[in-house]
C-alpha positions as CSV (number, residue, x, y, z in Angstrom):
1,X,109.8,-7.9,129.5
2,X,109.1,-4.3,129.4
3,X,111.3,-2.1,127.0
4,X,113.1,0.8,128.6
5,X,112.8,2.6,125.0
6,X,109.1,2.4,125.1
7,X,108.6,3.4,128.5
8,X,110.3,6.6,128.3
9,X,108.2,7.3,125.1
10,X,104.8,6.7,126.6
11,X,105.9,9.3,129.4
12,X,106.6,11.9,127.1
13,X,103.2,11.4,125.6
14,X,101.4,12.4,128.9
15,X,101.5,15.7,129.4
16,X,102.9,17.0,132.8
17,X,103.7,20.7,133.0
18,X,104.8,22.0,136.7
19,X,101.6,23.1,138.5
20,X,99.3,20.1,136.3
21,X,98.2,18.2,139.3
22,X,96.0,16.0,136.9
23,X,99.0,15.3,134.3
24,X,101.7,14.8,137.2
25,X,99.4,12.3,139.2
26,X,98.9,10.3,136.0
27,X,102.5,10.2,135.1
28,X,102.9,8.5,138.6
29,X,99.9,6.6,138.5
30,X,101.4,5.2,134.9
31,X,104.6,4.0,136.2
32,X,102.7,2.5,139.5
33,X,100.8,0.7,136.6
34,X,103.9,-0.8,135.1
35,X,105.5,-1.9,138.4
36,X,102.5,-3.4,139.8
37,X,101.8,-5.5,136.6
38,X,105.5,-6.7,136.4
39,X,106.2,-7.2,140.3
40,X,103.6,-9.2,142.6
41,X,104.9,-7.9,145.4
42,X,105.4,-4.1,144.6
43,X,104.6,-1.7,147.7
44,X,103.4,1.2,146.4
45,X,102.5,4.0,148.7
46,X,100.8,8.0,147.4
47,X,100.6,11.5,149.4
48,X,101.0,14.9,148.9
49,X,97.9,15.9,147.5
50,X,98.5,19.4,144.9
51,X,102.0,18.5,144.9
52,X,101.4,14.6,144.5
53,X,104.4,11.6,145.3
54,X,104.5,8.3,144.9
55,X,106.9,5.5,146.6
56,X,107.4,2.3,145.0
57,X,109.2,-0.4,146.7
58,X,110.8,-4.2,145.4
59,X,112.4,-6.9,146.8
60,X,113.6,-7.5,150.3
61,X,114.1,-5.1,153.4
62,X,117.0,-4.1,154.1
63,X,119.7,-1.1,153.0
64,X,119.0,-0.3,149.5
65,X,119.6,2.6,147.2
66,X,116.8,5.4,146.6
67,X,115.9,6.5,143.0
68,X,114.6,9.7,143.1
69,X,112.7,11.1,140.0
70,X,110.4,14.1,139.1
71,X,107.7,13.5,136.9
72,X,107.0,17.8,135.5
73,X,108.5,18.8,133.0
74,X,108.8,22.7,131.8
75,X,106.8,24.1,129.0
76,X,107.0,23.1,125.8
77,X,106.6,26.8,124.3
78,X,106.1,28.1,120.8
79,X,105.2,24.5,119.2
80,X,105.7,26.3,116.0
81,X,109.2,26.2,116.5
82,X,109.7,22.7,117.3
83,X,110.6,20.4,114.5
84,X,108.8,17.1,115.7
85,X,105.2,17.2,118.0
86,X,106.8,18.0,121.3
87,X,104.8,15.3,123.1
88,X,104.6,13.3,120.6
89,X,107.2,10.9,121.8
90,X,108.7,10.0,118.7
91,X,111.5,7.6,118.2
92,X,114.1,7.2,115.3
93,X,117.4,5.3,114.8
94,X,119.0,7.0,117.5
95,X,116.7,9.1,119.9
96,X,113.6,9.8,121.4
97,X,112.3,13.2,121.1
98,X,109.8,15.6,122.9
99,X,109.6,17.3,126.1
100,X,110.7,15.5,129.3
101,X,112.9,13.1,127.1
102,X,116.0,14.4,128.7
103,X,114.4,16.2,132.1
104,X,113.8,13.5,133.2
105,X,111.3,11.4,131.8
106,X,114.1,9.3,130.4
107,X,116.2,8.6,133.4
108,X,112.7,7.8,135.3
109,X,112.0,4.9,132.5
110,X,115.7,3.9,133.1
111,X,115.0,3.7,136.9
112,X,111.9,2.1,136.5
113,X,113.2,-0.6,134.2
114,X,116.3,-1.3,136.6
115,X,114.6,-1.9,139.8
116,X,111.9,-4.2,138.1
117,X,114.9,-6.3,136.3
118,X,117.0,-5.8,139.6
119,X,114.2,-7.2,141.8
120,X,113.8,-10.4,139.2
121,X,117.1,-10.9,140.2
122,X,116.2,-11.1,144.4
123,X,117.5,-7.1,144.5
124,X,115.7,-4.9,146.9
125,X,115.2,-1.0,145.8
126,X,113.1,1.8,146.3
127,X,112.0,4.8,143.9
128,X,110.2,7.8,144.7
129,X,108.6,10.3,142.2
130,X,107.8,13.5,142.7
131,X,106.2,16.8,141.6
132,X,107.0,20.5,140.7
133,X,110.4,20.4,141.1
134,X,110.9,22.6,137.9
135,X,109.3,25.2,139.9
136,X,111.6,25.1,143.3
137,X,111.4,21.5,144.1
138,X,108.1,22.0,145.8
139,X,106.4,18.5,145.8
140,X,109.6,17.0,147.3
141,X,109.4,19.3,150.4
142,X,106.0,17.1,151.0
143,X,108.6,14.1,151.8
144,X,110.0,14.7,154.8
145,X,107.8,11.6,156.5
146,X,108.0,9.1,153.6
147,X,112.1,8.8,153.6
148,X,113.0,9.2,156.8
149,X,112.8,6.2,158.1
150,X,113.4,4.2,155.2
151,X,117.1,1.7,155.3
152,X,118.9,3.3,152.5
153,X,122.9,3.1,151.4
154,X,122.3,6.4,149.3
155,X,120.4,8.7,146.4
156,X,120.3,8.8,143.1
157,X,119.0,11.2,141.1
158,X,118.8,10.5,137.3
159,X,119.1,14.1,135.7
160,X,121.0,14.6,133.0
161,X,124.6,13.8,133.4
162,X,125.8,12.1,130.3
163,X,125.9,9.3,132.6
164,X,128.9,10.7,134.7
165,X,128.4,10.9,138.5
166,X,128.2,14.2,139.8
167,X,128.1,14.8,143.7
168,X,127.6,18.9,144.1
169,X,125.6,21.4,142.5
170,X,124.7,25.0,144.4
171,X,121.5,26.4,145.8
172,X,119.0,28.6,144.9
173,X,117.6,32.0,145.9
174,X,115.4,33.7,144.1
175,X,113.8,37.1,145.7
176,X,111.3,39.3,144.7
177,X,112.1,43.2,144.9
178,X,109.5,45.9,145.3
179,X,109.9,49.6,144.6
180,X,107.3,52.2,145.9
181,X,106.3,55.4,144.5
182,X,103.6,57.6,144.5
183,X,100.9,57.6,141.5
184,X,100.2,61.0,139.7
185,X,98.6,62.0,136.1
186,X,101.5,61.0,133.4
187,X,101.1,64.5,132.1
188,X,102.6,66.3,136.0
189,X,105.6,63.3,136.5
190,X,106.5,66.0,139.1
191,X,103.7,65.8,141.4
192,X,104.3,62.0,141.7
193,X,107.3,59.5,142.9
194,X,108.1,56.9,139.6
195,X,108.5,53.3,141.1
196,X,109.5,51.7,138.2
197,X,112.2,54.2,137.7
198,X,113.4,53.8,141.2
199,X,114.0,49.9,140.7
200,X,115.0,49.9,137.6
201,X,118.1,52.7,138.2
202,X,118.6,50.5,141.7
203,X,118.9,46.9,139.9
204,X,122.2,47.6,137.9
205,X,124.3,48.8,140.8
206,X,122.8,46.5,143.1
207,X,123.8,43.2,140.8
208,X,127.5,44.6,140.6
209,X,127.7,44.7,144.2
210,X,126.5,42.2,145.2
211,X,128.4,39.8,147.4
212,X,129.2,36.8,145.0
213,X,131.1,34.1,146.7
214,X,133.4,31.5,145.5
215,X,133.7,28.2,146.5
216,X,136.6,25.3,145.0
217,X,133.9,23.0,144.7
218,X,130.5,24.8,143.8
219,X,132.4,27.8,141.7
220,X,130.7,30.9,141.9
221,X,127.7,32.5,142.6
222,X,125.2,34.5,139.9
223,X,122.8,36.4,140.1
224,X,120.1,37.1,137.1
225,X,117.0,39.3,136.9
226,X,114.3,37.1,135.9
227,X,111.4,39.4,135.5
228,X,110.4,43.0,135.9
229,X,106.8,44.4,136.2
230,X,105.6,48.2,136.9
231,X,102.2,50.4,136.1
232,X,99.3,50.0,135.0
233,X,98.8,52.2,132.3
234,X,100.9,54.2,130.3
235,X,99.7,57.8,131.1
236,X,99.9,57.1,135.0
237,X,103.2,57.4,137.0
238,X,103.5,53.7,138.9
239,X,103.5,53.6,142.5
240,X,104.7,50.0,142.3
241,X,107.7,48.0,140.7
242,X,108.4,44.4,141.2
243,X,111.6,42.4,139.3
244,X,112.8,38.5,140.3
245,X,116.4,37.7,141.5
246,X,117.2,34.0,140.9
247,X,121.0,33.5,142.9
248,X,122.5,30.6,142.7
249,X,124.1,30.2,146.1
250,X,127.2,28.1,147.6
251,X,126.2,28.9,151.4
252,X,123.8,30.9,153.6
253,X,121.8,33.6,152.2
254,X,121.6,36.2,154.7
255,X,124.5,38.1,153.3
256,X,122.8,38.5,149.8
257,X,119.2,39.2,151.7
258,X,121.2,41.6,153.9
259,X,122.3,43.2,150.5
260,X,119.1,43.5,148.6
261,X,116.9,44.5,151.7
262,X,119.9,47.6,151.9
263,X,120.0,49.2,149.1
264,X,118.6,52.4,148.2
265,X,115.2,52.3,145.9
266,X,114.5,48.9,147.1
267,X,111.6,48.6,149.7
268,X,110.4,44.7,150.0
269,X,112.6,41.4,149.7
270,X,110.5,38.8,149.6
271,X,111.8,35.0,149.8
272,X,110.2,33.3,146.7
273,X,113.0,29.8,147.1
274,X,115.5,29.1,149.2
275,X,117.2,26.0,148.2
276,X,120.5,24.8,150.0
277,X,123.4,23.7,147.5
278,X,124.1,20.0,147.2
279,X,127.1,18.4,148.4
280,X,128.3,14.7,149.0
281,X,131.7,13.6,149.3
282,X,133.0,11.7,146.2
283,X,135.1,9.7,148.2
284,X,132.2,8.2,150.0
285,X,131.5,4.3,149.2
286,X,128.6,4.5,147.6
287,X,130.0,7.0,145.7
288,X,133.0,5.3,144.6
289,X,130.8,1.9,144.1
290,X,129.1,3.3,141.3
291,X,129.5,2.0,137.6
292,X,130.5,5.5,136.4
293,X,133.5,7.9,136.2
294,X,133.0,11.0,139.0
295,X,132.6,14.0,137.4
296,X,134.3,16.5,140.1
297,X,132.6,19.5,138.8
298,X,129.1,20.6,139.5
299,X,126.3,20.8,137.6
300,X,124.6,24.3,136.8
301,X,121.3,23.3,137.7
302,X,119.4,22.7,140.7
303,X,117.7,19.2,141.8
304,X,115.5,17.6,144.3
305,X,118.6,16.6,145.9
306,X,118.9,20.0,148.1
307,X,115.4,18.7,150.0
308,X,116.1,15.6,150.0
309,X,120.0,15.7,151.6
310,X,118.1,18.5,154.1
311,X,115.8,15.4,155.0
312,X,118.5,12.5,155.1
313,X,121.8,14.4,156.3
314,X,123.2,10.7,156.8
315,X,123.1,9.5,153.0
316,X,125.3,10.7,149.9
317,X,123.1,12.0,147.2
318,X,124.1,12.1,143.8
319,X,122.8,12.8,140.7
320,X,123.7,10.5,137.9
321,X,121.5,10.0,134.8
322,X,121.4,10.0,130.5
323,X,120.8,12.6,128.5
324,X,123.1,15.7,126.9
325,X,122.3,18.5,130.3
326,X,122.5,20.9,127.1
327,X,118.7,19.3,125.9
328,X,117.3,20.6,128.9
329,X,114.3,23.0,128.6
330,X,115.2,23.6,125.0
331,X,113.1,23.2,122.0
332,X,113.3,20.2,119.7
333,X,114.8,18.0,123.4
334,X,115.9,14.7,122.5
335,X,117.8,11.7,124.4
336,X,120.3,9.6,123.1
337,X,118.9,5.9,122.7
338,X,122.2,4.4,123.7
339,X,122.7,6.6,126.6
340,X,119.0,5.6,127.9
341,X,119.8,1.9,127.6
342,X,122.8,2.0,129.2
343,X,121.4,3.8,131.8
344,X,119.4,1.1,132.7
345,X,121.5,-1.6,132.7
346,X,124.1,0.7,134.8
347,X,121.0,1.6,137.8
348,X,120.2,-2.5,137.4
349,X,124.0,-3.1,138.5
350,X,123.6,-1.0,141.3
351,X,120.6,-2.7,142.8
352,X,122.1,-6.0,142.2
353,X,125.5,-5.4,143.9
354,X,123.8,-4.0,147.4
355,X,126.9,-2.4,147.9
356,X,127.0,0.5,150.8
């Protein structure tokens, strides 16, 4: 029988930052592995090329739930300042530790785990796995064709939720901002037009008036400057400034592009990501048929769940997994054992009941 616990542990160890084709592919490959040595019958189909996916299939046809999981994971960092090896994958009395524990290595063993015991049982169930979503969700956009016409009753995605069922979180916008000047010697400033100056007095004002909007279930929008870049040498006035926005958004962006593109000192927006926010009705059944309490609120992050509602408008998507949210992206990232377990056995009861 294979253990959920050991699993998850042998993901961590592979390393699979966004953007490592190689290390995402044999994440994949590695759970294909498991599948197809537990399950005969296991339809197991790959695409996507750089931004690789994988969809593994079990049991019957027929309506069945979706478990959606990506396999990159973000950085690990200064290693230094980690207290166990961060891909080491270690495992005490009460957690497993290392990078991609929590996001979402874990919740990908638990889903792994449940549709091979679910489908021992005569379940049906589908899981697809995909890439660089830590970077904007790119591999799922590659999708589109492998979900579409597949009989589903809904979506789960197993981020971290502390195992409570969340339905909503908002989208994401991030723009890049470009100031132009004109170069001159560092010694005559006067003779020249300082772009870094010009973005950096236009980014303050311009994040406090920005058009933030509110919405009862999303809350608020943000917005954050992410990065900032400008010159090329210290005794030359810069002719070019660039800084990152990333917005989280609750609706259309064009007011917030209309914004940026308008104000003074501010020459180029440029579209890095524009992710639509997530939203499924908790009163929906397959919402309400899940094994969990429904956390109303959303999360802060965003998931693969924005392309993937885009590409099945007809399903509720929610995102429902183990793991402490807080442990995501942070150093010294470590899941709950119990949580994991549980998980598990709560995904298993959903493949088993069919429910719609």
């Amino acid at each position: 029988m294979l253990e959920t616990i050991d699993l998850a542990a042998d993901l961590v160890r592979i390393p699979s930052t966004s953007a490592d084709v190689d290390g995402m592919r044999s994440v994949q490959q590695r759970v294909a592995d498991v599948i197809r040595h537990h399950a005969d019958d296991a339809r197991v189909s790959t695409g996507g090329g750089d931004r690789p996916w994988t969809l593994i299939s079990l049991g019957p046809d027929g309506p069945a739930p979706l478990f959606a999981c990506h396999v990159d994971t973000v950085p690990v960092g200064a290693e230094a300042q980690w207290s166990r090896p961060p891909r080491g994958g270690e495992i005490d009395d009460s957690h497993l530790h290392g990078r991609g524990s929590v996001d979402m290595k874990g919740g990908l063993a638990a889903a792994t785990t449940a549709l091979l015991r679910a489908s021992d049982r005569g379940a049906a169930g589908h899981l697809l796995l995909t890439s660089d979503e830590e970077i904007g969700s790119l591999g799922a956009q590659h999708t589109r064709d492998v979900i579409t016409d597949l009989a589903l009753t809904g979506i789960v995605i197993p981020e971290a939720t502390s195992l409570t069922v969340r339905c909503t979180h908002r989208g994401a916008l991030w723009l890049r901002l470009v100031a132009r000047g004109r170069s001159s010697h560092g010694s005559a400033p006067e003779r020249g037009i300082n772009a870094v100056t010009r973005l950096a007095s236009a980014l303050g004002p311009a994040l406090a008036a920005a058009p933030l909007r509110h919405d009862p279930a999303l809350g608020a929008e943000t917005a954050s400057v992410g990065t900032f870049h400008g010159g090329d040498a210290t005794n030359i006035v810069p002719d070019a400034a660039a800084a990152t926005v990333d917005l989280r958004t609750i609706a259309e962006p064009e007011p917030l592009l209309e914004h940026w593109a308008g104000t003074e000192g501010i020459d180029e927006v440029e579209t890095l990501l524009d992710l639509s926010a997530l939203r499924t009705d908790p009163d929906s059944h397959f919402v309400r048929s899940l094994p969990a309490e429904v956390d109303p609120s959303p999360v802060t992050y965003f998931t693969d769940g924005s392309v993937l509602q885009q590409f099945r408008p007809d399903l509720p998507v929610v995102i429902w997994g183990p793991g402490d949210p807080a442990q995501m992206h942070s150093v010294d990232e470590h899941l709950e054992l119990a949580q994991l377990l549980r998980a598990a056995e709560l995904f298993e009861q959903v493949l088993v009941s069919g429910r719609r």
